[in-house]
DSSP file (Angstrom, degrees, kcal/mol; ACC not computed):
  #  RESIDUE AA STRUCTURE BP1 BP2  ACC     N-H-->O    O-->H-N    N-H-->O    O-->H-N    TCO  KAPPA ALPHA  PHI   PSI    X-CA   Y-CA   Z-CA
    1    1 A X              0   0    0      0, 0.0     2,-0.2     0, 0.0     0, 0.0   0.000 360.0 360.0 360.0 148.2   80.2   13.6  356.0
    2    2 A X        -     0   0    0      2,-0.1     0, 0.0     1,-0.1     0, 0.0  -0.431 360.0-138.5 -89.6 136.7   79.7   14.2  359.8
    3    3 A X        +     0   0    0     -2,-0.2     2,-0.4     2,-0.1    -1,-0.1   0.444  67.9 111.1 -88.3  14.9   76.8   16.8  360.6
    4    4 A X        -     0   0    0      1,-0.0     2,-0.2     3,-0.0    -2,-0.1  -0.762  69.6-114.9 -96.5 142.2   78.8   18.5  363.4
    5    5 A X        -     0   0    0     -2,-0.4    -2,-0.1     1,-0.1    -1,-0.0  -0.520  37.9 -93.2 -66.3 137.2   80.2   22.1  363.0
    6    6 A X        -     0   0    0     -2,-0.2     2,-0.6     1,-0.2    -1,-0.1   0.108  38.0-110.6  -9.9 126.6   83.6   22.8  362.9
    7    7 A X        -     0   0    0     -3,-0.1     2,-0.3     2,-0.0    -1,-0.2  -0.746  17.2-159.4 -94.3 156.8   85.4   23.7  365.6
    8    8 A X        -     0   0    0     -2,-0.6     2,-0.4     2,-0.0     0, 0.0  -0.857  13.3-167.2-118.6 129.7   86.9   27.3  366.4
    9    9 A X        -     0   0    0     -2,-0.3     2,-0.5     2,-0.0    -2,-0.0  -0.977  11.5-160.6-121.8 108.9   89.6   26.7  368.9
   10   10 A X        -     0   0    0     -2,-0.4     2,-0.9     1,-0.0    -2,-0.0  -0.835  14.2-144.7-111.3 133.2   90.6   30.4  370.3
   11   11 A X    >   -     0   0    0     -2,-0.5     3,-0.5     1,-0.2    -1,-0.0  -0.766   8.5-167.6-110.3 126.2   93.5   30.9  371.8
   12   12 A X  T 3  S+     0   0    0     -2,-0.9    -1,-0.2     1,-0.2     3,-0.1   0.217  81.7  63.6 -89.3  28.5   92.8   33.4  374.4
   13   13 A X  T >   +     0   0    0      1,-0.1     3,-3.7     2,-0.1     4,-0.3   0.774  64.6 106.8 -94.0 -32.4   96.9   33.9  374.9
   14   14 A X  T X> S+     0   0    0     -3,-0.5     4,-1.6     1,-0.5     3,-0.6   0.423  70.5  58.0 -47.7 -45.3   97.8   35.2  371.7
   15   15 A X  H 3> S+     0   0    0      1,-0.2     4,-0.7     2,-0.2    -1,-0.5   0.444 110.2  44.1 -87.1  11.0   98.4   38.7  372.8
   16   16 A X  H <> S+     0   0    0     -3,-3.7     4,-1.4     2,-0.2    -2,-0.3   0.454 112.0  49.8 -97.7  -2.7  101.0   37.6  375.2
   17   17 A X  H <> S+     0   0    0     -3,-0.6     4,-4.8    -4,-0.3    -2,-0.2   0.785 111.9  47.3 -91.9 -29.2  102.5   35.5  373.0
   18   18 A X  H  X S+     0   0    0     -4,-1.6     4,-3.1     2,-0.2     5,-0.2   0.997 110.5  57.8 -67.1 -64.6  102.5   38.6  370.1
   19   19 A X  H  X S+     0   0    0     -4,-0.7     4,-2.5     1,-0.2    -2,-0.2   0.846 110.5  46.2  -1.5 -86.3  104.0   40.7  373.2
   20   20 A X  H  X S+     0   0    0     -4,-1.4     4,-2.5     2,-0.2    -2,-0.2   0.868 110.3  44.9 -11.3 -83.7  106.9   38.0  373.3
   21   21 A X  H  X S+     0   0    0     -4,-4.8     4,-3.7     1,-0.2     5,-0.3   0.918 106.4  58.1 -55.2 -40.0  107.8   37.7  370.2
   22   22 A X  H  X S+     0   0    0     -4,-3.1     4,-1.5     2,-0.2    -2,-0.2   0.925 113.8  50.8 -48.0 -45.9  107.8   41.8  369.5
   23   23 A X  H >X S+     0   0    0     -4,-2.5     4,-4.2    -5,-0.2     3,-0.5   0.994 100.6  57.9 -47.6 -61.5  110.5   41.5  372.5
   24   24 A X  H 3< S+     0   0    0     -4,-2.5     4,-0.4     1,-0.3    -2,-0.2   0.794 111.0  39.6 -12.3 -78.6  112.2   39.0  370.9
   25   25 A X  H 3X S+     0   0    0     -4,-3.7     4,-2.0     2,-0.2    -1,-0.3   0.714 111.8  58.1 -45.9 -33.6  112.9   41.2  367.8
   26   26 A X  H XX S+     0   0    0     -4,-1.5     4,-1.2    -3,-0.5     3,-0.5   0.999 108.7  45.9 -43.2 -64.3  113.5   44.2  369.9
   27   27 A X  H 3X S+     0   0    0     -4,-4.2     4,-1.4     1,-0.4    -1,-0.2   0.675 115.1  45.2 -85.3 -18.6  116.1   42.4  371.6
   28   28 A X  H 3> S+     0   0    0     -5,-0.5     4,-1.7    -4,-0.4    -1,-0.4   0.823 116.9  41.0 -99.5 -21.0  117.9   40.9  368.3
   29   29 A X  H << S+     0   0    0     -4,-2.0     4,-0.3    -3,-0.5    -2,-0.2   0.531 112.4  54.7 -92.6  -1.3  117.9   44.2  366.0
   30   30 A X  H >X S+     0   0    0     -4,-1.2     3,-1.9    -5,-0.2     4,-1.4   0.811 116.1  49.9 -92.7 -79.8  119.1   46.4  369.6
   31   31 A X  H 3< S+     0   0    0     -4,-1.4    -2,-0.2     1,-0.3    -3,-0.1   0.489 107.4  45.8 -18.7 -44.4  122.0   43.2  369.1
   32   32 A X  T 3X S+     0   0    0     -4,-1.7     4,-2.3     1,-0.2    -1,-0.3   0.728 118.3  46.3 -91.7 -14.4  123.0   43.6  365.6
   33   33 A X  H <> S+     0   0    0     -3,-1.9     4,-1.9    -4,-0.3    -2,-0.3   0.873 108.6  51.2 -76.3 -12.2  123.3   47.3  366.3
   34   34 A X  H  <>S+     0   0    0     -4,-1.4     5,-2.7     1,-0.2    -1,-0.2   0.606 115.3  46.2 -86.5 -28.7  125.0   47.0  369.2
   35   35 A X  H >45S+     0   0    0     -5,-0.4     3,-2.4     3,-0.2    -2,-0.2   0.976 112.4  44.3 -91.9 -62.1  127.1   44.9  367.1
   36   36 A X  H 3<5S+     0   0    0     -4,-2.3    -2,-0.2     1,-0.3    -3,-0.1   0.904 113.9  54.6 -43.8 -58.8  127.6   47.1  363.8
   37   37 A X  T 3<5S-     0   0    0     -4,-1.9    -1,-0.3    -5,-0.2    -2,-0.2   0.541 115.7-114.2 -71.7  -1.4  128.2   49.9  365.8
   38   38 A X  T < 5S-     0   0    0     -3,-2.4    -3,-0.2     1,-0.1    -2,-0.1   0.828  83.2 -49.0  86.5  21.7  131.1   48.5  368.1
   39   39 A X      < -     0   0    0     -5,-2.7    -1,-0.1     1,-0.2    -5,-0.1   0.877  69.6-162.2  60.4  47.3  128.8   48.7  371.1
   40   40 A X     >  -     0   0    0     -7,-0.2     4,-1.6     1,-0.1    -1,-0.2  -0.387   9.6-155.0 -36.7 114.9  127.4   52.4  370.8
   41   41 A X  H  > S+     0   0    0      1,-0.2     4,-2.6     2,-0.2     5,-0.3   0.620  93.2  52.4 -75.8 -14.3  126.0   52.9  374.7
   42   42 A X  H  > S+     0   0    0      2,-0.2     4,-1.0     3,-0.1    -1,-0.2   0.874 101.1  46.9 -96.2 -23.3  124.0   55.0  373.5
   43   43 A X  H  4>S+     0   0    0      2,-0.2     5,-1.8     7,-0.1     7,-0.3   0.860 120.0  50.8 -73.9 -50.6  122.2   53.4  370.6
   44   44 A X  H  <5S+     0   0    0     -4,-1.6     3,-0.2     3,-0.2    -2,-0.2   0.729 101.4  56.2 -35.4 -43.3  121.7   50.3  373.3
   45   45 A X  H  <5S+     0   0    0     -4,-2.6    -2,-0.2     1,-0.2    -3,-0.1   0.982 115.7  37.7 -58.1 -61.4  120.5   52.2  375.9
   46   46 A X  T ><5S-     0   0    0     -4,-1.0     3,-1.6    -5,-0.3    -1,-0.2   0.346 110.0-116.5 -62.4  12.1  117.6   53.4  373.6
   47   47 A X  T 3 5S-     0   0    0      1,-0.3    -3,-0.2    -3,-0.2    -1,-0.1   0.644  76.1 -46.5  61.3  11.7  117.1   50.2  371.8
   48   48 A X  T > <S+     0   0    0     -5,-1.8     3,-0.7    -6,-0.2     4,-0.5   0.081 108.9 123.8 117.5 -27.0  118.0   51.4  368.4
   49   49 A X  T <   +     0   0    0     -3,-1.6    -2,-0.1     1,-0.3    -6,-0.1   0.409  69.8  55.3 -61.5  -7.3  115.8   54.6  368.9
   50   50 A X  T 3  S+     0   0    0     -7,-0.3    14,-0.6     1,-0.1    -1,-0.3   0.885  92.4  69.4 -78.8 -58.1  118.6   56.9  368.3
   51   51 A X  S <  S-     0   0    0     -3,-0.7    -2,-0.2     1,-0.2    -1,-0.1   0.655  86.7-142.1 -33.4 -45.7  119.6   55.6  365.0
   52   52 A X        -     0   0    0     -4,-0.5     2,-0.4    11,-0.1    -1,-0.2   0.064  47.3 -92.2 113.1 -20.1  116.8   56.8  363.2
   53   53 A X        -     0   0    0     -5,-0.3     8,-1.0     8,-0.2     2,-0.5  -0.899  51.0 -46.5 132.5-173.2  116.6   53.8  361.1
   54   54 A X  B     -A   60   0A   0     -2,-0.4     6,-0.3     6,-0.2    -2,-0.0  -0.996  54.1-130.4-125.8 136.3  117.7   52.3  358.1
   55   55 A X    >   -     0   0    0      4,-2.0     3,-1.5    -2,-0.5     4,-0.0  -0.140  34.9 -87.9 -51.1 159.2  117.4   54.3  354.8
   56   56 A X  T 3  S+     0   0    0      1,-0.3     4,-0.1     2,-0.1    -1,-0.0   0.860 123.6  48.8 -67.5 -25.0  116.1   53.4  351.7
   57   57 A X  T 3  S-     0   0    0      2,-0.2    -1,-0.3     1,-0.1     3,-0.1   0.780 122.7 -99.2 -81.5  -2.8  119.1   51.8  350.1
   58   58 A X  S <  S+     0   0    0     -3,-1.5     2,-0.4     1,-0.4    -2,-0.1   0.557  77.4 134.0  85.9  21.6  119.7   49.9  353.2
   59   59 A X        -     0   0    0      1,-0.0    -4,-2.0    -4,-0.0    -1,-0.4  -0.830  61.3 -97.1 -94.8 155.0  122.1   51.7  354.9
   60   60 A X  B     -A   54   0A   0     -2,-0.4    -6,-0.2    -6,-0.3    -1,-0.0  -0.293  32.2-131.5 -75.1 110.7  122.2   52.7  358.2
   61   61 A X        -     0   0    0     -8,-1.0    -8,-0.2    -2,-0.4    -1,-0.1  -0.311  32.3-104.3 -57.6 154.9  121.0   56.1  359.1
   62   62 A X        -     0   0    0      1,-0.1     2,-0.3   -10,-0.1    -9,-0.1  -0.201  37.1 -99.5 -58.7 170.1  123.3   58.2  361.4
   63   63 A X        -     0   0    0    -11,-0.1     2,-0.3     1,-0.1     5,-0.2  -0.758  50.7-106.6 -99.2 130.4  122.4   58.6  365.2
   64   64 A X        +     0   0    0    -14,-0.6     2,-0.3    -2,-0.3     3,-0.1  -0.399  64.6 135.7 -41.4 120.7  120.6   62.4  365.5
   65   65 A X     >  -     0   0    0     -2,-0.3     4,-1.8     1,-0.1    -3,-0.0  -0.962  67.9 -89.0-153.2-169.8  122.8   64.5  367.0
   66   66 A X  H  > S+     0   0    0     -2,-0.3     4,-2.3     2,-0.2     5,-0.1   0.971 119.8  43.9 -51.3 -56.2  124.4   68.1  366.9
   67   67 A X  H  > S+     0   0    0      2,-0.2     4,-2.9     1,-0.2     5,-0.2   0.914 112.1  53.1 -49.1 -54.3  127.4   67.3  364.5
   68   68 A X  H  > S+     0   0    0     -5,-0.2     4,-3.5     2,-0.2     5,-0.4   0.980 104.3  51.6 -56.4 -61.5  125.3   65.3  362.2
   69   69 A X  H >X S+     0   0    0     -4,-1.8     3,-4.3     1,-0.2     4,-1.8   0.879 119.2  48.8 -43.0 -71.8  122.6   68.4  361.8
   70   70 A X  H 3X S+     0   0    0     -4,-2.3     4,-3.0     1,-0.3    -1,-0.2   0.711 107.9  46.7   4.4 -61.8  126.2   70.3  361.0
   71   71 A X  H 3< S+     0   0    0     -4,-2.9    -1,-0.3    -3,-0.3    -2,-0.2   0.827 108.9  51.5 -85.6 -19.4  127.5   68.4  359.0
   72   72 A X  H XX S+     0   0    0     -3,-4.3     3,-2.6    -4,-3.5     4,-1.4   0.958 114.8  48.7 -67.9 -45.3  124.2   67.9  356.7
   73   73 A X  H 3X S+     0   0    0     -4,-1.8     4,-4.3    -5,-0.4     3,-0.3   0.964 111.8  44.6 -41.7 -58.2  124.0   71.9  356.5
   74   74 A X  H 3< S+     0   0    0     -4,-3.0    -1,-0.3     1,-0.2    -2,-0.1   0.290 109.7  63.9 -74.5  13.7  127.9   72.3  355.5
   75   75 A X  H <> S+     0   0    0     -3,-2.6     4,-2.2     2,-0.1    -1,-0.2   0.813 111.0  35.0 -99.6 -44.4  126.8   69.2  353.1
   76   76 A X  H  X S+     0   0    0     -4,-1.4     4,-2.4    -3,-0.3     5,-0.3   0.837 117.2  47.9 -64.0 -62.2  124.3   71.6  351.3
   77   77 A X  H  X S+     0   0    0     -4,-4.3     4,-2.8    -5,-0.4     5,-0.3   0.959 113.0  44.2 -75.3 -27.0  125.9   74.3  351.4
   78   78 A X  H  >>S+     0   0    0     -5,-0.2     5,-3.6     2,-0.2     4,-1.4   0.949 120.1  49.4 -64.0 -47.8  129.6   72.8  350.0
   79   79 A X  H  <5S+     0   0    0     -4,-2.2    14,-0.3     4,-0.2    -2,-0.2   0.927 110.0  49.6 -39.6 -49.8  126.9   70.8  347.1
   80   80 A X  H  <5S+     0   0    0     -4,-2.4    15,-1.4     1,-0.3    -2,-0.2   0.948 113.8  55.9-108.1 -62.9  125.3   74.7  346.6
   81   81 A X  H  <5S-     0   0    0     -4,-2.8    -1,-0.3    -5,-0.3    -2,-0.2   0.780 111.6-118.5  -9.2 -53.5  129.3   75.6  346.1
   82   82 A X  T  <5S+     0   0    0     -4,-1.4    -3,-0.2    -5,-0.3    -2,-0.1   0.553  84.9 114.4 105.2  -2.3  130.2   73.5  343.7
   83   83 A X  S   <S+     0   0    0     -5,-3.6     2,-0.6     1,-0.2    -4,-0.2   0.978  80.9  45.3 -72.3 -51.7  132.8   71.4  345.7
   84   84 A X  S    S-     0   0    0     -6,-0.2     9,-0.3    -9,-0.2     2,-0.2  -0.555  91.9-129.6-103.0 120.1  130.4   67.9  345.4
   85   85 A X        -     0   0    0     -2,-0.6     7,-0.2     7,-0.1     6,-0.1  -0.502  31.3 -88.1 -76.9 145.4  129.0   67.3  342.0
   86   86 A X    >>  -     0   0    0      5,-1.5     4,-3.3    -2,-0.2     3,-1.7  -0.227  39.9-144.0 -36.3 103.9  125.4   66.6  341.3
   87   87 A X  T 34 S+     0   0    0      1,-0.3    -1,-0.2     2,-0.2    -2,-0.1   0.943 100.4  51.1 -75.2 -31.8  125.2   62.4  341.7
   88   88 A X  T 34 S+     0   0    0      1,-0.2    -1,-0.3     2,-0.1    -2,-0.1   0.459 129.5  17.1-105.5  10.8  122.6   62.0  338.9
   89   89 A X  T <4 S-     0   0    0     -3,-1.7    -1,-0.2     2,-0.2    -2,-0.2   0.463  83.9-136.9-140.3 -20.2  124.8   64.3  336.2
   90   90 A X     <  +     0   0    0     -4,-3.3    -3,-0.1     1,-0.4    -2,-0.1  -0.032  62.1 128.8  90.5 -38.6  128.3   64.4  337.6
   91   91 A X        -     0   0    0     -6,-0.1    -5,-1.5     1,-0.1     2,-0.4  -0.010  56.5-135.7 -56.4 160.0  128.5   68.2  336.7
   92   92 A X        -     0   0    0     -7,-0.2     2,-0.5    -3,-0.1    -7,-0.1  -1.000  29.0-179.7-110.3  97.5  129.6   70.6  339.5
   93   93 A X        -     0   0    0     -2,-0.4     2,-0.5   -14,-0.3   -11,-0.2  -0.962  21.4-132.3-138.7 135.1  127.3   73.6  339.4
   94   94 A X        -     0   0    0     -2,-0.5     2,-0.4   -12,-0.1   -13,-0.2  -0.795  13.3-170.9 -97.2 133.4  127.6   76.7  341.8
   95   95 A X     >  -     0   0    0    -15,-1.4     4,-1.4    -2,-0.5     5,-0.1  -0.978   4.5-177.1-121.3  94.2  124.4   78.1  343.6
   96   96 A X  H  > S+     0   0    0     -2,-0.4     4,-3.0     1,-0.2     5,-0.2   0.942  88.4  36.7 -86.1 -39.1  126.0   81.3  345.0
   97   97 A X  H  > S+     0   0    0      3,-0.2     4,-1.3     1,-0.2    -1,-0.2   0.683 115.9  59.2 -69.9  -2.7  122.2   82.2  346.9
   98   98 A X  H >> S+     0   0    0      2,-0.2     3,-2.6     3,-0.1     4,-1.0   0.853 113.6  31.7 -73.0 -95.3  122.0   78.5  347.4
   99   99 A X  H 3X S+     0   0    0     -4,-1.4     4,-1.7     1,-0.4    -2,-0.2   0.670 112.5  62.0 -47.4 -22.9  125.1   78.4  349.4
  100  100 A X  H 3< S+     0   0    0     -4,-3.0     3,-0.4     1,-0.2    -1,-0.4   0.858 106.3  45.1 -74.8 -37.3  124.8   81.5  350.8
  101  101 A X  H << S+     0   0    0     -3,-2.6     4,-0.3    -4,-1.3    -1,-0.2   0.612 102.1  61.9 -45.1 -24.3  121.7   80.5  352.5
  102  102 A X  H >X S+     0   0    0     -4,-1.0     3,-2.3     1,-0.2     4,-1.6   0.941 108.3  45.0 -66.3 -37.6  122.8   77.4  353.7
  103  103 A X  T 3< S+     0   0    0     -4,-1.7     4,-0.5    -3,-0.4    -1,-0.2   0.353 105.6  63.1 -94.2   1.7  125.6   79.5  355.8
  104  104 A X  T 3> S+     0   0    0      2,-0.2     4,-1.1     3,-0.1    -1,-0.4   0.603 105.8  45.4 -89.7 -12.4  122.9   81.9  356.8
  105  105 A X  H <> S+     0   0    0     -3,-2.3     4,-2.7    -4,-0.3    -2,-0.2   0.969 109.1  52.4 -74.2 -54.9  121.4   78.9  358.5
  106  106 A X  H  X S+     0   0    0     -4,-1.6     4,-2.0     1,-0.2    -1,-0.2   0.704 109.0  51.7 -43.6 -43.4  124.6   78.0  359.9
  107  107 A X  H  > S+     0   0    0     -4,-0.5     4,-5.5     2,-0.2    -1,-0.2   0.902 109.3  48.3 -50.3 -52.0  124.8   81.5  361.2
  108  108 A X  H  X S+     0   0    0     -4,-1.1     4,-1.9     2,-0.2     5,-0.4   0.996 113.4  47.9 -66.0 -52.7  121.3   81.5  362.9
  109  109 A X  H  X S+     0   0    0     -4,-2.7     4,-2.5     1,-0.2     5,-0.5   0.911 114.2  46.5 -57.6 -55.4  122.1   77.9  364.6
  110  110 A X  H >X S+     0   0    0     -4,-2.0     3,-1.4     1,-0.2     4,-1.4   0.938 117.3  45.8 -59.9 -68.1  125.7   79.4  365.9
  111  111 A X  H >< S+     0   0    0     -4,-5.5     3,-2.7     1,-0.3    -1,-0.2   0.932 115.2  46.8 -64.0 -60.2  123.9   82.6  367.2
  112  112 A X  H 3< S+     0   0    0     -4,-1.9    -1,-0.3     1,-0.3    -2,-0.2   0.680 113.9  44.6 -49.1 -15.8  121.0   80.6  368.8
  113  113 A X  H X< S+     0   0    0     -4,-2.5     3,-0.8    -3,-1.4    -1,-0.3   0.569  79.8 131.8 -91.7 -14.8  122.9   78.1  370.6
  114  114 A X  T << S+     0   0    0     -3,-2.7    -3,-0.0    -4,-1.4    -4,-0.0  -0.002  74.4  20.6 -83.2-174.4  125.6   80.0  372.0
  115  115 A X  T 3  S+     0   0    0      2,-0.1    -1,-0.2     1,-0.1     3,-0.0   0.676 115.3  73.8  47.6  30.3  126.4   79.6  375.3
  116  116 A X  S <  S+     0   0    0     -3,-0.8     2,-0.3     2,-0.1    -2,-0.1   0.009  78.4  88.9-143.2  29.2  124.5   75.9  375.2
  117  117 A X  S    S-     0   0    0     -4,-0.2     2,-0.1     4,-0.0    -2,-0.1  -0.929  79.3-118.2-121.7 159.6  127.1   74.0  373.3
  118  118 A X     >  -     0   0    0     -2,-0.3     4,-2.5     1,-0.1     5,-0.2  -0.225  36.3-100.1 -87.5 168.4  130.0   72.3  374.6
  119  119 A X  H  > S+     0   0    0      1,-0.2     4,-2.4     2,-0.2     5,-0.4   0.990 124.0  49.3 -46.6 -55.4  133.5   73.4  373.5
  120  120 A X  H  > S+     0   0    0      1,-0.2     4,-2.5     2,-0.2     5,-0.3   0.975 112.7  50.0 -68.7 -42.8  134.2   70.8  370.8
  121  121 A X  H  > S+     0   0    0      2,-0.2     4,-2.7     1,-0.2     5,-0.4   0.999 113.9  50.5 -52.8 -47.2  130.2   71.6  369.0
  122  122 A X  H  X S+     0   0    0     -4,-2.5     4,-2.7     1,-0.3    -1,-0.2   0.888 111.5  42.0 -54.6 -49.1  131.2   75.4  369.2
  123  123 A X  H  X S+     0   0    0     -4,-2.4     4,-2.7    -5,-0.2     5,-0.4   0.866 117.9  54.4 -69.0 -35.8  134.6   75.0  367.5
  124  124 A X  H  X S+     0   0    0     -4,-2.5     4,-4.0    -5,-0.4    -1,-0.2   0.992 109.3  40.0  -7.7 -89.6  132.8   72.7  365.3
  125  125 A X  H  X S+     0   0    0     -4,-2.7     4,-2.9    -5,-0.3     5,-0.2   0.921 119.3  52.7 -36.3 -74.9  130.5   74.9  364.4
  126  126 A X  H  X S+     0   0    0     -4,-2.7     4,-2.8    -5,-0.4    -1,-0.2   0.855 113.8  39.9   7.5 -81.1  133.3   77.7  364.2
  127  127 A X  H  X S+     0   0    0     -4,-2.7     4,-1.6     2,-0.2     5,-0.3   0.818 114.4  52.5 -77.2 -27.9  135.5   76.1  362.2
  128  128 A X  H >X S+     0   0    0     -4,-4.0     4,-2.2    -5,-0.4     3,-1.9   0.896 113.5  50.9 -73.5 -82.0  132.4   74.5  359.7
  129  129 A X  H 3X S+     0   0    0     -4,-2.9     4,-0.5     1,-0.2    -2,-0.2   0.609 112.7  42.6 -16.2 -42.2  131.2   78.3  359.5
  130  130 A X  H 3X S+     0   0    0     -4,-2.8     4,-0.9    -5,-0.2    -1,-0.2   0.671 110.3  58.2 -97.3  -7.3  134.8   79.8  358.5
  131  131 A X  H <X S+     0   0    0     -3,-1.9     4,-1.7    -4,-1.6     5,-0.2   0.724 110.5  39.0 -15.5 -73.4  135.6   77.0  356.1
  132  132 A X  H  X S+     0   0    0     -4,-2.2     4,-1.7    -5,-0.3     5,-0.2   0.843 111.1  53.2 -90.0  -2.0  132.9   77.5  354.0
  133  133 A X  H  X S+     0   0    0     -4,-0.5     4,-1.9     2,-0.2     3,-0.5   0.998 110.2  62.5 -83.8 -40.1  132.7   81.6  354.0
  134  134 A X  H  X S+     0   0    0     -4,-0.9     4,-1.0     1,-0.3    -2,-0.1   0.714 107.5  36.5  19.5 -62.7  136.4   80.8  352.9
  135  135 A X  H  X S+     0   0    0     -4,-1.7     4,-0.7     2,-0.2     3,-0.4   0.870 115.8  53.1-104.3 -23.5  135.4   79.1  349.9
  136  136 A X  H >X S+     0   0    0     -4,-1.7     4,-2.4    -3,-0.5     3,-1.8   0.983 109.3  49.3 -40.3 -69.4  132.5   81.3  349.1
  137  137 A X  H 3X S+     0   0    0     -4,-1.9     4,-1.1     1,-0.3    -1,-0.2   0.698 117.9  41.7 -47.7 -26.8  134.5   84.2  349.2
  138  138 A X  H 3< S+     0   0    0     -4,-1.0    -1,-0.3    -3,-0.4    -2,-0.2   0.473 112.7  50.7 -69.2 -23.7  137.1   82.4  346.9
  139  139 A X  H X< S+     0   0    0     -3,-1.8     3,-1.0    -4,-0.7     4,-0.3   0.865 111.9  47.4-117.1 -64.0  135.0   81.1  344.8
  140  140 A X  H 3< S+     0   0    0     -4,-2.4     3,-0.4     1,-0.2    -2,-0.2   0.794 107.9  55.4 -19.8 -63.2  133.1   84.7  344.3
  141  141 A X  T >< S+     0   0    0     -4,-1.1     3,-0.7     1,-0.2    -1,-0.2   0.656 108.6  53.7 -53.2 -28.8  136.4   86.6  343.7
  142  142 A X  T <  S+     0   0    0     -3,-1.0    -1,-0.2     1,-0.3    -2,-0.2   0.429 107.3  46.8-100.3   2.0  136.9   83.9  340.8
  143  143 A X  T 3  S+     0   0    0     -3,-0.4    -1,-0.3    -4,-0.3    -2,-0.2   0.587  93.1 102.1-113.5  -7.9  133.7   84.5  339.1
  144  144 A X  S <  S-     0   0    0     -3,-0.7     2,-0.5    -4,-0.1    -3,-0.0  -0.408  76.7-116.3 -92.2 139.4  134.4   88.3  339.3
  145  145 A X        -     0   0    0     -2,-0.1     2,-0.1     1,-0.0    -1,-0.1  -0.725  23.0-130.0 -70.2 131.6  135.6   90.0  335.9
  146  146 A X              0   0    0     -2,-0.5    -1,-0.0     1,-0.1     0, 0.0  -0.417 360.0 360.0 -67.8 139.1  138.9   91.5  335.9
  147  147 A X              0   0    0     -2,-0.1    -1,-0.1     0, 0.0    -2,-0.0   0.754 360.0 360.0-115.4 360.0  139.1   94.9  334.7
């Protein structure tokens, strides 16, 4: 055996090369979304930073936006209804303070926003909002006893 110590060879580059490569990835996962999505300018411009992400089953989160908050609310509150059964039992079970809170929510967003949404969010919004007091109210009247 040689009596000389080892040599430590350091490469004083390393963080431009780590730099590099992090682009690298940037630039291919901004590519396959760009790609998934049909070319979303807006998930491109930001590099992916709208999307949110991927979820735990490995689907693709939605991009934040106005609609989306909507549509999670009116998700809840349709679930709290009884229209979309319960995935882990399959049963249908109606929440009337459930749903009715969800649509109180709905209420507060539609009162805080107005006048800062565009036409199509308002009728959105609108239309989500008189849909489900629709089926609340229907759904109420059908639980009532007749006398």
């Amino acid at each position: 055996m040689s009596d000389e110590a080892p040599k430590i060879i350091v490469d004083d580059d390393w963080k431009s090369q780590a730099q590099a490569e992090k682009q690298k990835l940037a630039e291919q996962s901004k590519a396959k979304q760009a790609a998934e999505s049909g070319g979303n300018a807006a998930t491109a411009a930001t590099g992916g930073a709208a999307s949110g992400g991927t979820a735990s089953g490995g689907r693709q989160m939605p991009p934040a936006s106005f609609e989306v908050l909507i549509s999670t609310m009116a998700t809840q509150a349709l679930f709290a209804l009884g229209e979309i059964p319960d995935p882990q039992t399959g049963q249908r079970m109606a929440h009337l303070d459930l749903a009715r809170h969800h649509m109180d929510m709905l209420g507060v967003i539609e009162e805080k926003t107005k006048d800062n949404l565009s036409k199509e969010e308002s009728d959105m919004l609108a239309t989500t909002l008189y849909e489900l007091r629709n089926r609340y109210v229907q759904l109420t009247m059908s639980q009532r006893p007749t006398a």
